[in-house]
N, C-alpha and C positions, 0 to 999 in steps of 0.2 A: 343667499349664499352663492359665491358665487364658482362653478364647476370648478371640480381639480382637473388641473393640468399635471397630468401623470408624466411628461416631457422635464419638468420643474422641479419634481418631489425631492428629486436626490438632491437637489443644487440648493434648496433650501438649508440653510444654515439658523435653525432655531427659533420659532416662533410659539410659545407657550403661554396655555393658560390652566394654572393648576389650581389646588384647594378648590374642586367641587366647581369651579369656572366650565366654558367651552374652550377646548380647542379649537385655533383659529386654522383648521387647513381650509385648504383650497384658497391661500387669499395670499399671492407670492407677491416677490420682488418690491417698489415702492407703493402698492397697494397696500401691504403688512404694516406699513407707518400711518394710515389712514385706520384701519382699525384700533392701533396703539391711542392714539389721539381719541377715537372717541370711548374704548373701552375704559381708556384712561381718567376719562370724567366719572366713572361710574364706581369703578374696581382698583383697588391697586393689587391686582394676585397677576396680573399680567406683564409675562418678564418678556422682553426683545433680547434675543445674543445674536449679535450679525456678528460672527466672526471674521477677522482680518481676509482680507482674502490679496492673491497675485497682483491687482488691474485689471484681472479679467471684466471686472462687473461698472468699469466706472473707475474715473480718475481720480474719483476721492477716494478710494479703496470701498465701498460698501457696491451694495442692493441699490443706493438711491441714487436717481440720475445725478448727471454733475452739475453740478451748484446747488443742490439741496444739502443741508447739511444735517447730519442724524441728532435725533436727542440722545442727552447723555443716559447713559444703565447705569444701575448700581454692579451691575454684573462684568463693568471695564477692567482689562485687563489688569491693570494694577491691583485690584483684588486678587488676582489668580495665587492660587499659593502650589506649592512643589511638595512633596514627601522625597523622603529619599528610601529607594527600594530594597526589599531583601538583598543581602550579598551575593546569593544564588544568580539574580539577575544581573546581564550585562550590559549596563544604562550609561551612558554617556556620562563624563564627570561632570559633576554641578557647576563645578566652577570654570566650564567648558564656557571661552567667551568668542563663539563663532555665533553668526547670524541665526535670528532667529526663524524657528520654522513653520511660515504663517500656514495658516489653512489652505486646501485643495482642493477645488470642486472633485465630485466623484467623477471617473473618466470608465464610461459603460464597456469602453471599447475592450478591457482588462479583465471584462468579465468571462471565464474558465470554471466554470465549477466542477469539482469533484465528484467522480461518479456516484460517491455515495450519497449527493444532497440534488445532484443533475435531475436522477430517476423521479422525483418530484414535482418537475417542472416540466410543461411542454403541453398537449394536443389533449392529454388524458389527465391533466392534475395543475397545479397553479400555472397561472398566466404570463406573461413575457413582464408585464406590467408588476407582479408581485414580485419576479425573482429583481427585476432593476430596482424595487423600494427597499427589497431586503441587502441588497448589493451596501444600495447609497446610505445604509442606517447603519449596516455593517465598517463602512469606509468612513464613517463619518463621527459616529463614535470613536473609534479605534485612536483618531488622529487625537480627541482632546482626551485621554484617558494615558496617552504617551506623553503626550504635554505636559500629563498633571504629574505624574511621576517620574519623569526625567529631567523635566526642565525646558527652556523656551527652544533649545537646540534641538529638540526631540517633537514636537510639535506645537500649535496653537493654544493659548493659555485659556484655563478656563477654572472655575472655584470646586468644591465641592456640591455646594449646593445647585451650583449652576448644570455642572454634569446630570447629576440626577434630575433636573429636569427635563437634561437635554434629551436624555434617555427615555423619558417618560414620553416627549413629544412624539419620537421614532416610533416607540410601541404601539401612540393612539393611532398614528398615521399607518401600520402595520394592521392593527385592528381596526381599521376600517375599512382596508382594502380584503380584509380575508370576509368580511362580511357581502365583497361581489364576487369573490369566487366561490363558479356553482360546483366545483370540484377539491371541495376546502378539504375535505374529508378524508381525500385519497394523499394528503400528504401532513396527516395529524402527524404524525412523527418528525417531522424536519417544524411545522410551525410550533409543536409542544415546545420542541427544544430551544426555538429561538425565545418562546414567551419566556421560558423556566433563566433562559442567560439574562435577558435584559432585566428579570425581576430580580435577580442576582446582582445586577450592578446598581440598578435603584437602589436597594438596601443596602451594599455596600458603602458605596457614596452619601447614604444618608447617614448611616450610622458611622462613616469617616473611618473604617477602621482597615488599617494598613493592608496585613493578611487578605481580609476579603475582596479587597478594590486588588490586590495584584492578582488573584484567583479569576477575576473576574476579566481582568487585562488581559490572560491566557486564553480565555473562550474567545474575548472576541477579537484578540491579535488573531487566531489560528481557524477565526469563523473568514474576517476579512481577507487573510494572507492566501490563507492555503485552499479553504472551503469555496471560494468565492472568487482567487483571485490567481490560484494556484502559481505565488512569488516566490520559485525554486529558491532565492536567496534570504526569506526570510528564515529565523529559527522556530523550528517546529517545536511547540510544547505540549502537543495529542494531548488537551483539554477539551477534548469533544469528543460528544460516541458515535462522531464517525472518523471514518480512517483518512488522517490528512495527509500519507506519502501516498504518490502515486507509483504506480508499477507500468 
């Protein structure tokens, strides 16, 4: 196996193996296609989602150098499907035909958190290493979760079932890292809370049900934005117990 590169973890965009498989971390960038390949003779429970990304990563838009060219997922966008949101919510109109809002690497730099979730992090409780995986899982969810219930103008397109994997990789990748911190203990209350959200959006997303998945949308728009990222301009929806205005 070969070492995570904790520099990487956020920038990863979805590499999953579920139903009882292994998680494939520690194995980024075009390395992750040489696992696909040979787990893929073995198993088919192993899903690849490279989401779309700017150019950053390569001029064919992915993880793989240029001139490689990716196999195709069952989980390509053109599967992605939309819900349309309670009326409470202020979602961009469906039939909003401006460009689409591809994926975004996590950017560390943006990281502010909240005094109530800060206290948990630093010299005496989680690692510099744990708050950037919870930053990048938080930032990275958030975006296909707005995708999935606004539409393509609102972020990166992804399925339901895709989501709830996506969310399941984040969590294993979370739970392994809480397993090196020797100070896991002194901040049971911020990691309970993250496990209790993300098991919250698994089941929503699994079971597809409207209500839940925007319940869900609230935690971690207001974990990302406000908790994490402290974006004076997004809209605060205090779906968390902690206090997301700052004074």
């Amino acid at each position: 196996m070969i070492p995570i590169d904790k520099k990487r973890i956020v920038t990863l965009a979805g590499t999953l193996v579920l139903a009882g498989a292994v998680v494939a971390a520690g194995v980024y960038g075009p390395s992750v296609w040489k696992v696909f390949r040979q787990q893929s003779a073995i198993t088919d429970q192993v899903v690849i989602q490279t989401p779309a990304v700017d150019g950053t990563n390569g001029s064919n838009g992915t993880m793989l150098p240029d001139g490689t060219a990716p196999p195709t997922s069952p989980s390509a966008e053109g599967s992605a499907q939309t819900i349309t949101p309670p009326a409470t919510i202020n979602a961009p109109p469906q039939s909003d035909p401006g460009p689409k809002n591809k994926y975004r690497e996590p950017d560390t730099k943006l990281i502010d958190m909240a005094p109530s979730i800060a206290v948990y992090f630093g010299e005496a409780a989680l690692s510099n290493d744990a708050k950037t995986l919870a930053f990048g899982s938080a930032w990275n969810i958030h975006q296909y979760v707005d995708g999935y219930l606004y539409g393509p103008a609102a972020g990166p397109q992804m399925n339901e079932e895709d989501i709830k994997k996506y969310i399941v990789f984040h969590k294993a990748l979370l739970d392994k890292q809480y397993k090196n911190e020797a100070n896991i203990s002194k901040a049971a209350t911020f990691t309970s809370y993250l496990d209790v959200l993300l098991n919250s959006g698994i089941d929503a997303f699994d079971s597809k049900d409207k209500i839940r998945i925007e319940q869900f949308h609230q935690g971690i728009h207001d974990l990302d934005a406000h908790l994490m990222r402290n974006d004076s301009n997004a809209k605060i929806y205090g779906a968390t117990p902690f206090a997301t205005k700052r004074t």
